[in-house]
The first five atom37 places (N, CA, C, CB, O) and aatype in JSON, in Angstrom:
{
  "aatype": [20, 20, 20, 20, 20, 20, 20, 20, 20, 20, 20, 20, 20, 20, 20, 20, 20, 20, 20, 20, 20, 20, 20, 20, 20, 20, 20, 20, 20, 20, 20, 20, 20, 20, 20, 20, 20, 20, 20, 20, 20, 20, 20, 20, 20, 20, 20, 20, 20, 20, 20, 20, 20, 20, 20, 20, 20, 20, 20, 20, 20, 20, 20, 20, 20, 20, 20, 20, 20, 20, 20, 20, 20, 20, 20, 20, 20, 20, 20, 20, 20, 20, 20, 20, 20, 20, 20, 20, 20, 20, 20, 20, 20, 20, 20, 20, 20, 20, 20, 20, 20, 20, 20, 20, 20, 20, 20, 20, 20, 20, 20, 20, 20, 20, 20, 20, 20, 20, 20, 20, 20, 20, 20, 20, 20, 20, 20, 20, 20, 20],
  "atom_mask": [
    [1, 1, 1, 1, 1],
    [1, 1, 1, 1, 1],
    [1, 1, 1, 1, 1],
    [1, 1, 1, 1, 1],
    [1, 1, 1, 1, 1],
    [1, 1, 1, 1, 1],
    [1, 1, 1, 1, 1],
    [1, 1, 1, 1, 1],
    [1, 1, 1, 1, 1],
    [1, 1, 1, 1, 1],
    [1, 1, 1, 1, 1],
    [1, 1, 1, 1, 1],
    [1, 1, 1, 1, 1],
    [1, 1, 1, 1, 1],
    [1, 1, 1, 1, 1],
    [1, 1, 1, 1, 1],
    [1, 1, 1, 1, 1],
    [1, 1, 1, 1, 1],
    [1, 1, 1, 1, 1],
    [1, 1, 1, 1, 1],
    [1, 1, 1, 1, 1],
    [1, 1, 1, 1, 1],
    [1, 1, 1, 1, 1],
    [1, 1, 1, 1, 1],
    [1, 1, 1, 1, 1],
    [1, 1, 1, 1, 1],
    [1, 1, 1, 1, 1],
    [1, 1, 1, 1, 1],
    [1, 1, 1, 1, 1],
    [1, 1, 1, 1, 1],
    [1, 1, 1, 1, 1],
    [1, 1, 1, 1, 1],
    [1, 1, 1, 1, 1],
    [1, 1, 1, 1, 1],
    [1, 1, 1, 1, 1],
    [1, 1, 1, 1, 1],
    [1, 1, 1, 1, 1],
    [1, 1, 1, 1, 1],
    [1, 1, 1, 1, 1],
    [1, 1, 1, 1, 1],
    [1, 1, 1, 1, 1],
    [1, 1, 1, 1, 1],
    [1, 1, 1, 1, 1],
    [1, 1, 1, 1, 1],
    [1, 1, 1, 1, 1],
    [1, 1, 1, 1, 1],
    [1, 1, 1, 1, 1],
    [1, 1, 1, 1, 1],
    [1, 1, 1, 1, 1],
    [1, 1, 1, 1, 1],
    [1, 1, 1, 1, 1],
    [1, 1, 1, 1, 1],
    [1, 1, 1, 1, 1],
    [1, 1, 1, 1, 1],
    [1, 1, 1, 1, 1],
    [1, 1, 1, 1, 1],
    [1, 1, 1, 1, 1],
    [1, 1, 1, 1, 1],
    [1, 1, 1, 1, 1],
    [1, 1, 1, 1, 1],
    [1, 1, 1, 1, 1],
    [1, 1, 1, 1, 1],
    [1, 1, 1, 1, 1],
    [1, 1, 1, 1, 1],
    [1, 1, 1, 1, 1],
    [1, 1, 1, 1, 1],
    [1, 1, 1, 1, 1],
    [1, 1, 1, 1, 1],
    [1, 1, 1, 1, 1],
    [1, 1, 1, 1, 1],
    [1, 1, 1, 1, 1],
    [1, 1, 1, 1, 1],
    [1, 1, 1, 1, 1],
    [1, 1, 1, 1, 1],
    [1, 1, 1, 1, 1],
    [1, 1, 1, 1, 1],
    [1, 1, 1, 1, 1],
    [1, 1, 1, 1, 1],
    [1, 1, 1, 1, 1],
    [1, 1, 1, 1, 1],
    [1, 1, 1, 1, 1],
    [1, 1, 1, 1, 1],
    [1, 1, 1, 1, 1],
    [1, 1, 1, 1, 1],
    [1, 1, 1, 1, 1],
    [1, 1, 1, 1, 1],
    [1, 1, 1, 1, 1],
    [1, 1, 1, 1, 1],
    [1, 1, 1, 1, 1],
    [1, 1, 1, 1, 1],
    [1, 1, 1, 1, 1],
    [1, 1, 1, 1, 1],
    [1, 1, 1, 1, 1],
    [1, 1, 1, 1, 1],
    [1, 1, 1, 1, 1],
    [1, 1, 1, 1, 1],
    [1, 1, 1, 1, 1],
    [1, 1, 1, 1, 1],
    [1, 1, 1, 1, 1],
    [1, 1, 1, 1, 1],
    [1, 1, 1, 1, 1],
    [1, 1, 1, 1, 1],
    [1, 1, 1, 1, 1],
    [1, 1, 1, 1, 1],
    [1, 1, 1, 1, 1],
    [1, 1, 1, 1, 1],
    [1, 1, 1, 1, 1],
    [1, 1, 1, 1, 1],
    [1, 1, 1, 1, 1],
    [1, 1, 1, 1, 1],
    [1, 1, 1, 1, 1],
    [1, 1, 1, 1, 1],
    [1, 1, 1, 1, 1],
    [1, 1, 1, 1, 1],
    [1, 1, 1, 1, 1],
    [1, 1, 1, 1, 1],
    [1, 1, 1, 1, 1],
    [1, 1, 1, 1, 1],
    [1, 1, 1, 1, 1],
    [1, 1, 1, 1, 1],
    [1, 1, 1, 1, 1],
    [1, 1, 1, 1, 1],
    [1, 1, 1, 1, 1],
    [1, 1, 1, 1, 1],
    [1, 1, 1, 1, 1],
    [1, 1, 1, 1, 1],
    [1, 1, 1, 1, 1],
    [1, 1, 1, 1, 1],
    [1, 1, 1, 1, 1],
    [1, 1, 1, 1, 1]
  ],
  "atom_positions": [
    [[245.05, 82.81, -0.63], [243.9, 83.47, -1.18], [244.02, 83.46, -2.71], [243.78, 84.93, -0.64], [245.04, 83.84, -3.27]],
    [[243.25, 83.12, -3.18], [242.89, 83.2, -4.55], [242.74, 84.72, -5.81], [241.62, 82.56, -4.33], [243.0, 84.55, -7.0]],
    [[242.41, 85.78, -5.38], [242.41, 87.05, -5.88], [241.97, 88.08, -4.89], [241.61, 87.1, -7.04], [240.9, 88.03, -4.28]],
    [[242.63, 88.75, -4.82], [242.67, 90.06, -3.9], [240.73, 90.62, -3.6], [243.81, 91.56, -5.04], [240.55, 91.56, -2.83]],
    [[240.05, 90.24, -3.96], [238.89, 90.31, -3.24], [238.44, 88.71, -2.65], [237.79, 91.0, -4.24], [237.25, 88.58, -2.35]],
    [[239.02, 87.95, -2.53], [239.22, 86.56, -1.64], [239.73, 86.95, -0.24], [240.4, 85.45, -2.34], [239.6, 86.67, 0.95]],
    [[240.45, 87.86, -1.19], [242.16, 88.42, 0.39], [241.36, 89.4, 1.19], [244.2, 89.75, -0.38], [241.63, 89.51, 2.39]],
    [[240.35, 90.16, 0.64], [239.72, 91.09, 1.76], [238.48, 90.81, 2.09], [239.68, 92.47, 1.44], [237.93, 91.45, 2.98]],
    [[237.88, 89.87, 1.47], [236.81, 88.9, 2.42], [237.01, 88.52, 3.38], [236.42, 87.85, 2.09], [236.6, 89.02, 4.43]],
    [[237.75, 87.47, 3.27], [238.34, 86.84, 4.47], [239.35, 87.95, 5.62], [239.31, 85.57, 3.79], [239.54, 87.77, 6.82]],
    [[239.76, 88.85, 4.91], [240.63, 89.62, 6.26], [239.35, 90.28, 7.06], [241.96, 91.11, 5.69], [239.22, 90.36, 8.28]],
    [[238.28, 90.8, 5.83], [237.19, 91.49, 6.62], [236.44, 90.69, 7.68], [236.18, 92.0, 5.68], [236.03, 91.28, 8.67]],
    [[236.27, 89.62, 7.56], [235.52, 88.33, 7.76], [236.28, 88.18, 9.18], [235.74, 86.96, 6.46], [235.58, 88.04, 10.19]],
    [[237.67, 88.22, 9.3], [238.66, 87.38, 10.57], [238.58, 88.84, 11.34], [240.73, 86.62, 10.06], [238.7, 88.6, 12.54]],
    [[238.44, 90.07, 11.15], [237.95, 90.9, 11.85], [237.33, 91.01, 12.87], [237.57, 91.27, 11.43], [237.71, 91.16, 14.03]],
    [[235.6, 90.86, 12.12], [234.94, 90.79, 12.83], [234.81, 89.66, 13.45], [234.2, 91.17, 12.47], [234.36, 89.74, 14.6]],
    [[235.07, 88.57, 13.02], [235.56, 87.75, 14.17], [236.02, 87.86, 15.62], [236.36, 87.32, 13.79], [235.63, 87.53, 16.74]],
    [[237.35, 88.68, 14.86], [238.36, 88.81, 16.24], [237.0, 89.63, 17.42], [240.24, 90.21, 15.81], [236.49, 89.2, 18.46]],
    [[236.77, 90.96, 16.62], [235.82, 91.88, 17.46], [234.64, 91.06, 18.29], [235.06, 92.96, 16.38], [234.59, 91.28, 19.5]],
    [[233.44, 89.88, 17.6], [232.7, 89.12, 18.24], [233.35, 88.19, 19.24], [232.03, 88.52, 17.37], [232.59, 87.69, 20.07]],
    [[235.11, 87.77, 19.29], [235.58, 87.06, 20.43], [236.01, 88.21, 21.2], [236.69, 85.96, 20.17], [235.55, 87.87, 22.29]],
    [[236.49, 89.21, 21.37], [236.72, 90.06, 22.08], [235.59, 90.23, 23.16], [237.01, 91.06, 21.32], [235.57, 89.95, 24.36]],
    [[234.59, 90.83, 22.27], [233.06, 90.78, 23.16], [232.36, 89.89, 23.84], [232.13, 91.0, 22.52], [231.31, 90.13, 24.42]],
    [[233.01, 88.66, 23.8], [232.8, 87.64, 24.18], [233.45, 86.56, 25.27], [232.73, 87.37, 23.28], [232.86, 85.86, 26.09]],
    [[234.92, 86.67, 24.97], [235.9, 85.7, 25.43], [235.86, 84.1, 26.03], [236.37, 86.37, 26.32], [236.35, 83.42, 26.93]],
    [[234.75, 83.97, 24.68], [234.9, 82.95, 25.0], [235.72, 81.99, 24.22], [233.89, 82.66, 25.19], [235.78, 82.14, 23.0]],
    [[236.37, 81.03, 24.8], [237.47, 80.08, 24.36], [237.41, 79.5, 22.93], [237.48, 78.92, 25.28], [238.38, 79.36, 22.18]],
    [[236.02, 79.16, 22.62], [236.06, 78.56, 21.29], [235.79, 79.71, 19.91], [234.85, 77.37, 21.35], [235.88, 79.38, 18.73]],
    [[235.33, 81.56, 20.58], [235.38, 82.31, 19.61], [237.49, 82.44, 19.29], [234.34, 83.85, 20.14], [238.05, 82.69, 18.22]],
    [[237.9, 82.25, 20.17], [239.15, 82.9, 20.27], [239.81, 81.52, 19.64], [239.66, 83.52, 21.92], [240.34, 81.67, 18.54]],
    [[239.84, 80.55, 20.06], [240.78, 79.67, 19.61], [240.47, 79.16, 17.53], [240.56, 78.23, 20.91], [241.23, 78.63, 16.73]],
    [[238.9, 79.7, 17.37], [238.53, 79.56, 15.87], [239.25, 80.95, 15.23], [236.66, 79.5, 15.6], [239.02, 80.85, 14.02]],
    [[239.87, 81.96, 15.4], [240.45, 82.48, 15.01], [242.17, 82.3, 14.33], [240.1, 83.04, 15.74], [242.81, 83.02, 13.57]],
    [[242.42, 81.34, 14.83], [244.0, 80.97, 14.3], [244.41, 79.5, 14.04], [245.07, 81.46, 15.39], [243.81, 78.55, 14.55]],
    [[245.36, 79.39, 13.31], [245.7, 78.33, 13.2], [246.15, 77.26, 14.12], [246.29, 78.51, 12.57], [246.2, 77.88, 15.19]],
    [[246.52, 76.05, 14.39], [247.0, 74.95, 15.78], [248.64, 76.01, 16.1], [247.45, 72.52, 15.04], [248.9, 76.23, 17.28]],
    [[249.3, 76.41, 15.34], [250.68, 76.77, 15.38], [251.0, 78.52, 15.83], [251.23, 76.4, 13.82], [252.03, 79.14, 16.08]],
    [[249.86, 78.8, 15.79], [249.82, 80.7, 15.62], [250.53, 81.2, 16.16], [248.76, 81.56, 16.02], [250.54, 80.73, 17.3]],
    [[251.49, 82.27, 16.03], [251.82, 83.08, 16.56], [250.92, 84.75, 17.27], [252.67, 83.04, 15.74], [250.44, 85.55, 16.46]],
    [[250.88, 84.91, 18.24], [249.86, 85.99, 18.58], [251.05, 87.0, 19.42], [248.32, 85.33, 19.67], [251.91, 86.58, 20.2]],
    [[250.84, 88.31, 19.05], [251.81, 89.59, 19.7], [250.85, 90.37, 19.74], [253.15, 90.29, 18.89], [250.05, 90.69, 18.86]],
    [[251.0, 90.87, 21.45], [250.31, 91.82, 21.9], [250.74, 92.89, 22.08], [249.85, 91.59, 22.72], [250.26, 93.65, 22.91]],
    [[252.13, 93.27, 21.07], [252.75, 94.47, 21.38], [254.02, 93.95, 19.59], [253.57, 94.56, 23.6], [253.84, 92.86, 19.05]],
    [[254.98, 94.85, 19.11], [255.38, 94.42, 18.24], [256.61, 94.01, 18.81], [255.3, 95.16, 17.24], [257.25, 93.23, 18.11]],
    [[257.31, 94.45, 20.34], [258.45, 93.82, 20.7], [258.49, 92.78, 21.64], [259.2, 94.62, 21.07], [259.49, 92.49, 22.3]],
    [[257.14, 92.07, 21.7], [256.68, 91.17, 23.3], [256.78, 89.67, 22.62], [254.61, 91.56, 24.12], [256.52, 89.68, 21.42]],
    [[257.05, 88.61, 23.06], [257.12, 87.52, 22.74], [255.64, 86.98, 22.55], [257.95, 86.9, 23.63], [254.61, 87.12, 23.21]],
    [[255.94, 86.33, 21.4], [254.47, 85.35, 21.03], [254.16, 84.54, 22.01], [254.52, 84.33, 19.78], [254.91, 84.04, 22.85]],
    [[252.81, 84.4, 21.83], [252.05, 83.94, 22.78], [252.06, 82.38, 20.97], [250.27, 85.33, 23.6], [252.0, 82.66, 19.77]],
    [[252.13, 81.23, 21.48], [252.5, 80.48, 20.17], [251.16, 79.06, 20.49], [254.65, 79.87, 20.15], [250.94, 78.47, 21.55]],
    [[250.7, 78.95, 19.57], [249.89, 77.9, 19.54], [248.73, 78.71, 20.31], [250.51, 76.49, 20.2], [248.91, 79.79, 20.87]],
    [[247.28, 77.88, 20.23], [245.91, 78.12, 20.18], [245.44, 78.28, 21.69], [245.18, 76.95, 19.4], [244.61, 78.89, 22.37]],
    [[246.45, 77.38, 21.77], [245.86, 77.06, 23.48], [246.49, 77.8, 24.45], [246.1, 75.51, 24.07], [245.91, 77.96, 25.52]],
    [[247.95, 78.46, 24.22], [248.17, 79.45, 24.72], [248.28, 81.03, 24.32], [248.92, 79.09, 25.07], [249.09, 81.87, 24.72]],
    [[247.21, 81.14, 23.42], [246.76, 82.18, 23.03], [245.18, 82.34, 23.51], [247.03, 82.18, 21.63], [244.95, 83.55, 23.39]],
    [[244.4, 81.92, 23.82], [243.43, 81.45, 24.75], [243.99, 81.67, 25.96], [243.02, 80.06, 24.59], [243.88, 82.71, 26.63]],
    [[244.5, 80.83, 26.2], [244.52, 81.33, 27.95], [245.45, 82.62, 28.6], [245.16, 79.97, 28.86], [245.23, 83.11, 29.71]],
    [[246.78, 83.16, 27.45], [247.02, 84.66, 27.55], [245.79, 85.95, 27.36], [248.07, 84.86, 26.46], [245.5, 87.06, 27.81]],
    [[245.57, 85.46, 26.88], [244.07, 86.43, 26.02], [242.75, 86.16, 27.34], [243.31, 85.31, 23.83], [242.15, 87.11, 27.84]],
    [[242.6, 85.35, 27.57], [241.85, 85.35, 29.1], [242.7, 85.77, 30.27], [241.34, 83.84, 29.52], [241.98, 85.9, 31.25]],
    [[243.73, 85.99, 30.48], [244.43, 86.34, 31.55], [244.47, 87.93, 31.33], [245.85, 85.57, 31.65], [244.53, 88.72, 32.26]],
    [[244.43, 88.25, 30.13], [244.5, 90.09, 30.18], [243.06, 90.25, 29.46], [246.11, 91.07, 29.03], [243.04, 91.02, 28.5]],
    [[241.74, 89.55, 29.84], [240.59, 90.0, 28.72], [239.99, 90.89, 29.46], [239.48, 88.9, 28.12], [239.99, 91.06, 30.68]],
    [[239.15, 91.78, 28.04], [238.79, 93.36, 28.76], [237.36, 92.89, 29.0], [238.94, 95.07, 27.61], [236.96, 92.06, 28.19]],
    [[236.52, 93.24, 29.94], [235.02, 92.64, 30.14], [233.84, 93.61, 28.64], [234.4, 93.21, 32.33], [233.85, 94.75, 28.18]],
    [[232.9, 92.21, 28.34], [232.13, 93.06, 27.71], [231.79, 94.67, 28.22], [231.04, 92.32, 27.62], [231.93, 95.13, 29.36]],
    [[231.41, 95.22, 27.26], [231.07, 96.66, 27.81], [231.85, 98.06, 28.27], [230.52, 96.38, 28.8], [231.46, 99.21, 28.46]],
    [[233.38, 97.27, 28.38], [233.85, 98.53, 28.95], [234.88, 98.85, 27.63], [234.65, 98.36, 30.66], [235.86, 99.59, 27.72]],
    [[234.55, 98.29, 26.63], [235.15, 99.11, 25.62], [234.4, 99.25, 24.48], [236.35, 98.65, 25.25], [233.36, 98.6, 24.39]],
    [[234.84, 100.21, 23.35], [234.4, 100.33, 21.62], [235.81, 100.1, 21.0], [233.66, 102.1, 21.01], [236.9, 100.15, 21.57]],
    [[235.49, 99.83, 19.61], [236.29, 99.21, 18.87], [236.12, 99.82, 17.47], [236.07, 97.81, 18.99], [235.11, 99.44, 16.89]],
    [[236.82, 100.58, 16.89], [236.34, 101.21, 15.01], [237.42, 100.68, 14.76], [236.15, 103.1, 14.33], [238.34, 100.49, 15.56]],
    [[237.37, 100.33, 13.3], [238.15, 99.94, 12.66], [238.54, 100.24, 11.06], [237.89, 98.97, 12.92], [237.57, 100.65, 10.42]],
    [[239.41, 100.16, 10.53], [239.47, 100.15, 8.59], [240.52, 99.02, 8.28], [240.22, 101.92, 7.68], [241.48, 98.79, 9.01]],
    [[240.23, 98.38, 7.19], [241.33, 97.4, 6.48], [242.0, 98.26, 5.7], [240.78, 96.14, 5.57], [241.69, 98.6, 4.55]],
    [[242.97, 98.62, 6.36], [243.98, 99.64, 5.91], [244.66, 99.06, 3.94], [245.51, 99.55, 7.47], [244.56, 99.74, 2.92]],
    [[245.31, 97.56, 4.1], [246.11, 96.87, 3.14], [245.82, 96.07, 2.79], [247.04, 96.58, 3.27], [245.02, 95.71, 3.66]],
    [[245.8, 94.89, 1.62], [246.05, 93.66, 1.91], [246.99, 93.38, 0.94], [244.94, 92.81, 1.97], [247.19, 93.92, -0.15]],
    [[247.61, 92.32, 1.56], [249.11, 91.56, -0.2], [249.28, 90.21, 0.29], [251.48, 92.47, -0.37], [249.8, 89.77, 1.31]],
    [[248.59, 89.55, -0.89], [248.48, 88.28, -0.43], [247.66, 87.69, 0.66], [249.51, 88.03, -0.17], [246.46, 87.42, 0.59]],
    [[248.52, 87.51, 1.76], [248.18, 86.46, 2.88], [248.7, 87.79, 3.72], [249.1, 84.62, 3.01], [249.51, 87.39, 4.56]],
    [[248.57, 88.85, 3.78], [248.99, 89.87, 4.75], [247.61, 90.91, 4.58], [250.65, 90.62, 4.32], [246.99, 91.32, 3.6]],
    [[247.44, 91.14, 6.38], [246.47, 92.02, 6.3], [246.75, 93.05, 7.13], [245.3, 91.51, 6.54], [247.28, 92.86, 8.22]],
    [[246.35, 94.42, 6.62], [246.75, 95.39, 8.0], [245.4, 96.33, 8.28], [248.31, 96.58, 7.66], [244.85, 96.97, 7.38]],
    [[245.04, 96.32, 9.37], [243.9, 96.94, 9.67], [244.12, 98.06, 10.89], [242.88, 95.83, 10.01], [244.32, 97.79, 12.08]],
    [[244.04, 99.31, 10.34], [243.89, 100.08, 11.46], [242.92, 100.44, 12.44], [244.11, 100.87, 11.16], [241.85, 100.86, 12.03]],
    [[243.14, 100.33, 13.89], [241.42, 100.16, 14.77], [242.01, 101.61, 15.64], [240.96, 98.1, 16.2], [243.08, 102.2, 15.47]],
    [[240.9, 101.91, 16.59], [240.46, 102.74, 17.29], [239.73, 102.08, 18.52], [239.75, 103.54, 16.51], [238.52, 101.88, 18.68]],
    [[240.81, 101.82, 19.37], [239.72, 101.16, 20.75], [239.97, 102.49, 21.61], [240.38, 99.33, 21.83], [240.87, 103.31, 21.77]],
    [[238.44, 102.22, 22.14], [237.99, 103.48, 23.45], [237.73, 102.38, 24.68], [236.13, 104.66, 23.05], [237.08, 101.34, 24.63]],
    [[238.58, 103.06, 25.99], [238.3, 102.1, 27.02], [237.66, 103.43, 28.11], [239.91, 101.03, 27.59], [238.29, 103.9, 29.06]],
    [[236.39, 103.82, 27.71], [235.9, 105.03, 28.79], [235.45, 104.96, 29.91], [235.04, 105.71, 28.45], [234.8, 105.92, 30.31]],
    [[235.63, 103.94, 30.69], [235.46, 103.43, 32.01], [236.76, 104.02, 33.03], [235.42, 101.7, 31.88], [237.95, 103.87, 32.72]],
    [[236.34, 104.67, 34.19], [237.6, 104.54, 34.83], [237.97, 103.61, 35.62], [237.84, 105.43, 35.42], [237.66, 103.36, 36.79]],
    [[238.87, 102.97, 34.69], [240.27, 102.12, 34.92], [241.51, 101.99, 34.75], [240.3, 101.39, 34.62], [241.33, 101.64, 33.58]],
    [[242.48, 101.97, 34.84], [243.6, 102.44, 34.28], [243.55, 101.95, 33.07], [244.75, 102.16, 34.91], [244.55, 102.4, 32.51]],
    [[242.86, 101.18, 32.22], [242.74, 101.84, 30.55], [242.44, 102.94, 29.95], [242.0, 101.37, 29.88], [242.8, 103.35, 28.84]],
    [[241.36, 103.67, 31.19], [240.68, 104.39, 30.51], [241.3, 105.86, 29.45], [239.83, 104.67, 31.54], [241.46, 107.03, 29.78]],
    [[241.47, 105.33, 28.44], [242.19, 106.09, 27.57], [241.64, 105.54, 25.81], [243.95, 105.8, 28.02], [240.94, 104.57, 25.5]],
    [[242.03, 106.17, 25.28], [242.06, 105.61, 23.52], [243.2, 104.98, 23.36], [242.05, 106.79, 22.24], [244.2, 105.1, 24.07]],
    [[243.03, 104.09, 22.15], [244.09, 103.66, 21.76], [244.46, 103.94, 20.04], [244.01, 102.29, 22.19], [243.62, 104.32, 19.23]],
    [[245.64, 103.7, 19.76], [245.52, 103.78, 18.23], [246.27, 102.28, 17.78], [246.41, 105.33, 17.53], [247.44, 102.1, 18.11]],
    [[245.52, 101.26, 17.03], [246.07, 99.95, 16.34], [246.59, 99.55, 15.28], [245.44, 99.29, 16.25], [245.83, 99.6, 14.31]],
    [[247.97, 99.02, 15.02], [247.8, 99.0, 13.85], [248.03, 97.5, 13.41], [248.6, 100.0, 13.27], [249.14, 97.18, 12.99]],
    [[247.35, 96.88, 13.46], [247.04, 95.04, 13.58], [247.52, 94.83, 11.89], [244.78, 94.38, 14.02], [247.0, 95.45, 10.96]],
    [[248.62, 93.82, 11.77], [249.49, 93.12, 11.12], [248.61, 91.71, 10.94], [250.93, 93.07, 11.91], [248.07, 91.42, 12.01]],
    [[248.4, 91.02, 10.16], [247.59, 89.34, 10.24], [248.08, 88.74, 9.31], [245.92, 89.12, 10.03], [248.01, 89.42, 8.28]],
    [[248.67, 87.54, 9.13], [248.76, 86.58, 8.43], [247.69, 85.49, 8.24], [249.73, 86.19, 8.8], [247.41, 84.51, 8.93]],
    [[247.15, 85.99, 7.01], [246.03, 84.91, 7.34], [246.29, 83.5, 6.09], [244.2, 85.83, 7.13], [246.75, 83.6, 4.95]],
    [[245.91, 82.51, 6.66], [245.96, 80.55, 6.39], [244.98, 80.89, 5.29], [245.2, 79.07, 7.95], [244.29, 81.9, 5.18]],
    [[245.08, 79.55, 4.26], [244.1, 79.06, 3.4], [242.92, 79.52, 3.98], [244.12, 77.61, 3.19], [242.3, 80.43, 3.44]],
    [[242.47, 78.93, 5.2], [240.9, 78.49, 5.71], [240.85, 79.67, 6.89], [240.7, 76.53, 6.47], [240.42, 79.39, 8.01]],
    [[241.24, 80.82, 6.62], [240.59, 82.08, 6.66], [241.4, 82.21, 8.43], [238.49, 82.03, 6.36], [240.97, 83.02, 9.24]],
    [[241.71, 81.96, 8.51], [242.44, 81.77, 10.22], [243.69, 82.32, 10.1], [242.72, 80.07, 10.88], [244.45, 82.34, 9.14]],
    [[243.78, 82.74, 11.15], [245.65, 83.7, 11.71], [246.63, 82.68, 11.54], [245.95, 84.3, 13.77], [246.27, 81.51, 11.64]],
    [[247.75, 82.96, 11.31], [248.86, 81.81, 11.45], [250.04, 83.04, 12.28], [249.5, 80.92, 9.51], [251.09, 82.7, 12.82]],
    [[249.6, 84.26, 12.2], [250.31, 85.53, 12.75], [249.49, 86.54, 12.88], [251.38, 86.03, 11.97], [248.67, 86.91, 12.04]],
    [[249.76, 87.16, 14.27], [248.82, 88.37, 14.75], [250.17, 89.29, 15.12], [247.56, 87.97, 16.26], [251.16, 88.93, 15.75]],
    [[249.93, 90.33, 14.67], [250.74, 91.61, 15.86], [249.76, 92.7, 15.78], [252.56, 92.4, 15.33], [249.1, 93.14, 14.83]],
    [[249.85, 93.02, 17.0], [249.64, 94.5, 17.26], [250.04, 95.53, 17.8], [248.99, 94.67, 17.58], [250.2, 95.51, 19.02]],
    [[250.4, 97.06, 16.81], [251.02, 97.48, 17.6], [250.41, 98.24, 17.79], [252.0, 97.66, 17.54], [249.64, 98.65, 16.93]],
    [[250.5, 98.77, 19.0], [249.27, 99.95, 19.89], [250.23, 100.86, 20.61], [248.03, 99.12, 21.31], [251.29, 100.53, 21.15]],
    [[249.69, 102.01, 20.53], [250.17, 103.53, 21.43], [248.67, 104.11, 21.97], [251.07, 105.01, 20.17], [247.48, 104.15, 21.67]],
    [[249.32, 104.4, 22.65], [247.83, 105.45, 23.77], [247.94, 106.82, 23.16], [248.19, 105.75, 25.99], [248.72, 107.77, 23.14]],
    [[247.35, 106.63, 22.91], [246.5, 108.4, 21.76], [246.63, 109.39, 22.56], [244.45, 108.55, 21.3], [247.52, 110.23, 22.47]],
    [[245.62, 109.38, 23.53], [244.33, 110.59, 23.93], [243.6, 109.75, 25.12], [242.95, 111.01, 22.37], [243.16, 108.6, 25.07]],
    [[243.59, 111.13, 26.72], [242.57, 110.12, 27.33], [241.35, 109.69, 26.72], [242.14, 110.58, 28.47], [241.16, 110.22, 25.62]],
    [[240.29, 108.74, 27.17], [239.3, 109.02, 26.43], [238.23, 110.16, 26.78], [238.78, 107.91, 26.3], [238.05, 110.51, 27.95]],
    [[237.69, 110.57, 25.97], [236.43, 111.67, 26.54], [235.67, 111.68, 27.12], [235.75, 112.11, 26.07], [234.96, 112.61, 27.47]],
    [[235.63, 110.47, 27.38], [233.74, 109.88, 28.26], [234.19, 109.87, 29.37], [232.81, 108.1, 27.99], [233.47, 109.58, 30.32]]
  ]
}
């Protein structure tokens, strides 16, 4: 990134990204999110899910269906090529999600605005209210 409002364009930008493939799951929102090499963590002590294509098809094997969740968020940091964004997912459906979560998403983001590193680390808050 070029100057620290480059760095939070683009982190803001790979956000909502991530959020429109979430809502979506579909293969080509999810795989335009990261680099050919990415590392993706769905927890901060769980092994990467590594490269595009098996970050796609982990990410379809645990995807949440449109609708049964919300998502808030803030771009907590940025330094450099590091982004940290704190989210708020609500899963108020009863399912065994159905609870809040609290996020605190780590990103390495590439020249061309894409992940080269994802973590997230998540704890269960609060059931949810709904």
């Amino acid at each position: 990134m070029q100057n620290r409002n480059d760095a939070v364009a683009a982190a803001e930008n790979w956000i909502a990204r991530y959020v429109r493939a979430w809502s979506t799951n579909d293969p080509d929102d999810i795989r335009a999110l990261f680099t050919e090499n990415a590392e993706y963590r769905d927890g901060p002590a769980t092994a990467p899910w590594v490269g595009r294509e098996a970050i796609v098809d982990a990410w379809l094997a645990q995807k949440d269906e449109p609708g049964t969740w919300s998502f808030a968020h803030e771009l907590t940091a940025v330094d450099g090529d590091i982004a940290v964004i704190r989210g708020w997912t609500d899963y108020p459906t009863a399912t065994e999600k159905a609870r809040r979560y609290d996020n605190l998403m780590v990103i390495r983001l590439a020249e061309d605005g894409s992940a080269a590193m994802f973590t997230d680390w998540w704890v269960a808050s609060q059931p949810s209210d709904s």
